[in-house]
Structures are given as C-alpha cells and as structure tokens.
C-alpha positions in Angstrom: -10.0 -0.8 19.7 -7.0 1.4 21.0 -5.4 1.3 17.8 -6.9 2.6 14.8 -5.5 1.2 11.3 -6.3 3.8 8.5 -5.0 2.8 5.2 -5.1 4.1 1.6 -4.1 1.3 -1.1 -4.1 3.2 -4.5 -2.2 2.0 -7.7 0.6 4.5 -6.4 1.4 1.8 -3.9 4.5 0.8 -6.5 5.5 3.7 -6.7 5.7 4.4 -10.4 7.1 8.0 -10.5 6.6 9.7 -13.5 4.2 6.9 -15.6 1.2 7.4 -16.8 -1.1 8.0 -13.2 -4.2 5.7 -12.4 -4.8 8.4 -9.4 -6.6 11.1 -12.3 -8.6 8.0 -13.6 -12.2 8.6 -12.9 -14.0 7.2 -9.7 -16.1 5.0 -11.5 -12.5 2.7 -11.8 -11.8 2.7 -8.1 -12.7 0.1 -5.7 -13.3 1.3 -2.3 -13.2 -2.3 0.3 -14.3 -0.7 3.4 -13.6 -3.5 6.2 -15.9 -2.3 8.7 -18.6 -3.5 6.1 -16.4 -6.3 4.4 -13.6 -7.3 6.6 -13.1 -10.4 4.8 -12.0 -8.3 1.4 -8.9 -7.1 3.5 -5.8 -9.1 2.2 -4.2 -11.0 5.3 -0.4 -9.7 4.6 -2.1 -5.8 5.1 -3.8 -7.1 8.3 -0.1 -7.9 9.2 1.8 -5.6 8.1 -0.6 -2.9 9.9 -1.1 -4.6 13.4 3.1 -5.0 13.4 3.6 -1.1 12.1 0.9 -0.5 15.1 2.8 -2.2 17.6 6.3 -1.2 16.5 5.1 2.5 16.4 3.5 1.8 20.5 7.3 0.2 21.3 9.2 3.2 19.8 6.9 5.7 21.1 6.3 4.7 24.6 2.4 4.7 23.8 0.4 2.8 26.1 0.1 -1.0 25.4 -3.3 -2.2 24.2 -5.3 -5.0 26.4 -3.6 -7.7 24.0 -0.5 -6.7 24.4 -0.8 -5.5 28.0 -2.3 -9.3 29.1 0.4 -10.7 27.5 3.5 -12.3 29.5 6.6 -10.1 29.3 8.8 -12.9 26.9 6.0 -13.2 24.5 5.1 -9.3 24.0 8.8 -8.9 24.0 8.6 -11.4 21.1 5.9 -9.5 19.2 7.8 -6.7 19.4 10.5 -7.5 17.9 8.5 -8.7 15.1 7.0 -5.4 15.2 10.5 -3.5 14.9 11.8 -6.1 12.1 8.6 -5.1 9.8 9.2 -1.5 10.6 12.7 -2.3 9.0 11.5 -4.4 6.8 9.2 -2.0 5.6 12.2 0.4 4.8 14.8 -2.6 2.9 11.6 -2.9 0.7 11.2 0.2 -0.6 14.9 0.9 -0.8 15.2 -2.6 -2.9 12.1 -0.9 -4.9 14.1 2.2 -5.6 17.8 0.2 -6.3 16.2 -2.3 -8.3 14.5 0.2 -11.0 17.1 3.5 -10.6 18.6 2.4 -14.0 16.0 1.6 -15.8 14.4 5.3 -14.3 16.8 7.5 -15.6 16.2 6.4 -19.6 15.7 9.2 -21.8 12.5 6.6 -22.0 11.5 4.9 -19.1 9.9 1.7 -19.6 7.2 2.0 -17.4 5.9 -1.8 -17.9 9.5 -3.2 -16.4 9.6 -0.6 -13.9 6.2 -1.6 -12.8 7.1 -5.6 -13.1 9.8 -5.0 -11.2 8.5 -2.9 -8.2 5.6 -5.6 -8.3 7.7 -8.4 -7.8 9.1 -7.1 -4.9 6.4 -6.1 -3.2 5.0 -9.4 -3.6 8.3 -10.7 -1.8 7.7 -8.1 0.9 4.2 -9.1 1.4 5.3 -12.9 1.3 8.1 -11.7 4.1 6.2 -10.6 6.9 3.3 -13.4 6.4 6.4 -16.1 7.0 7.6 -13.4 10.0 3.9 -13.8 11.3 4.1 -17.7 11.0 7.3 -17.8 12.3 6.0 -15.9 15.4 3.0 -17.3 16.5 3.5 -20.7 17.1 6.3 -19.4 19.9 3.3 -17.8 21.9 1.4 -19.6 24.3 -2.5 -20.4 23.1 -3.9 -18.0 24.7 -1.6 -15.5 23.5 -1.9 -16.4 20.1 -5.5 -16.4 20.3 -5.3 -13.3 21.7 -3.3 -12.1 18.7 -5.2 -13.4 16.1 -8.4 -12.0 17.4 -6.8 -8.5 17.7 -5.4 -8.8 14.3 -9.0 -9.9 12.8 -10.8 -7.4 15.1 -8.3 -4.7 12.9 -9.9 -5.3 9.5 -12.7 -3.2 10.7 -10.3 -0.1 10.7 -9.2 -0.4 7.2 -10.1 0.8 4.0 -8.6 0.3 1.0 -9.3 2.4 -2.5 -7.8 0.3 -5.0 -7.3 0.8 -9.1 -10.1 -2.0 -11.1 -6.3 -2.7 -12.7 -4.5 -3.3 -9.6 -7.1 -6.0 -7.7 -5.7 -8.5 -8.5 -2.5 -7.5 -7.3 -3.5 -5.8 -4.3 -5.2 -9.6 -3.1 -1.7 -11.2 -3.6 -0.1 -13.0 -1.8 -3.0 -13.3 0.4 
C-alpha cells in the first residue's frame, strides 16, 4: 500500500491540558489494537478520517496518486478530494470548537476537569459522526466500481494502524463506530 497510516490514540486525544495524565499510568492499563493483527478492532470513523487526511495530504502535496485514486475517472477522484480537503478542515474547526468550547472553564483558579473532558468528548464524538455522514454522502456519487475500489482501499488501511488506547477511554475511542 502506497500510503502508510500510522496512528497513536492515547487518552490525550481530548486534549485535557493540565488534568490529571493517563499517559504516566502504567502499561499494564493500555490497550495496544494492532490492525495488521485485528483490523476489525479499528473504529470505522478513524479508517475515514485517516484515508481522507491521506488523500488530502497527496492533493496538497502534489504526491503521486495511489492505484485507487489513479484508476479512478477524473470527476470522481476530483470528488474524493474534495472530501479529503473538507476533513483536513474539518479536522481544524474541531479542535478550534474543542479549544472555544472549554477556554472558560480552563482558566478557573480550579479547573473542572470532568466538564472539560465532557465537553471535549462531545465534540469529538460530533466530529467523528461528521466525516462518517461526509463518507456516506460521498460514496454513493461514485460509480460501483469506484466505490468498490474505495471501500477496499479504505479496509485494506486498517492493517497500517495502531492504536494505544487508555482501559478508561475504550469505550470512547469505539464511538461512534
């Protein structure tokens, strides 16, 4: 596979600067989902979210296209694309919704950690929930054998990613799905 999707999910993915961090716990309450040997443990909205941030960074880059994308006519890769560059933005409005969401509650002489983390949750579970809807939105616009083509690359790119997740944080890190 041309594109190689590394990715590290730790408890740190909300972004709770400053609470109490999960990342000193000891090993024994990490998860490590290796999809090479378990691709079906990788959530679907990460399998997204890294095959769009793949293509968007081969469109902004001028990288060489991949065979799925290279086989593909012109108006439908043009179509992925553009998914590709909204998620990249997407990607951005997220955290910056993350950081305007909890910058009040932040700068207590007390930060309430639990809100802080509710809230951050929240919206990455909107996020997530965002780009699966962009992904629906998109493939039934591609012909069959595009799609197929997609899906199969996007399944095919589980078995590049990893994933060391917090016992505490499972749960989360499966949603939406």
């Amino acid at each position: 596979m041309t594109l190689l999707c590394l990715v590290l999910v730790a408890s740190s993915v909300v972004g709770t600067q400053g609470a109490p961090a999960q990342n000193s716990a000891p090993e024994s309450e990490w998860i490590h989902i290796d999809g090479s040997k378990s691709p079906e443990l990788i959530p679907e909205y990460m399998v997204w979210q890294q095959t769009l941030s793949g293509f968007a960074l081969i469109k902004t880059k001028g990288i060489p296209l991949p065979p799925v994308l290279r086989n593909l006519p012109p108006a439908e890769r043009d179509q992925i694309f553009e998914a590709a560059l909204w998620e990249q933005q997407q990607a951005k409005d997220c955290m910056e919704r993350q950081e305007r969401k909890t910058e009040k509650l932040r700068k207590d002489e007390k930060p309430n950690w639990k809100a802080i983390d509710a809230i951050q949750k929240e919206i990455i579970l909107e996020c997530r929930q965002e780009v699966l809807d962009r992904v629906a939105v998109l493939l039934p616009k591609l012909s069959d054998q595009s799609r197929t083509s997609l899906l199969a690359w996007a399944e095919e790119s589980k078995t590049g990613m990893w994933a060391r997740v917090h016992k505490t944080e499972l749960e989360f890190f499966r949603k939406p799905r």
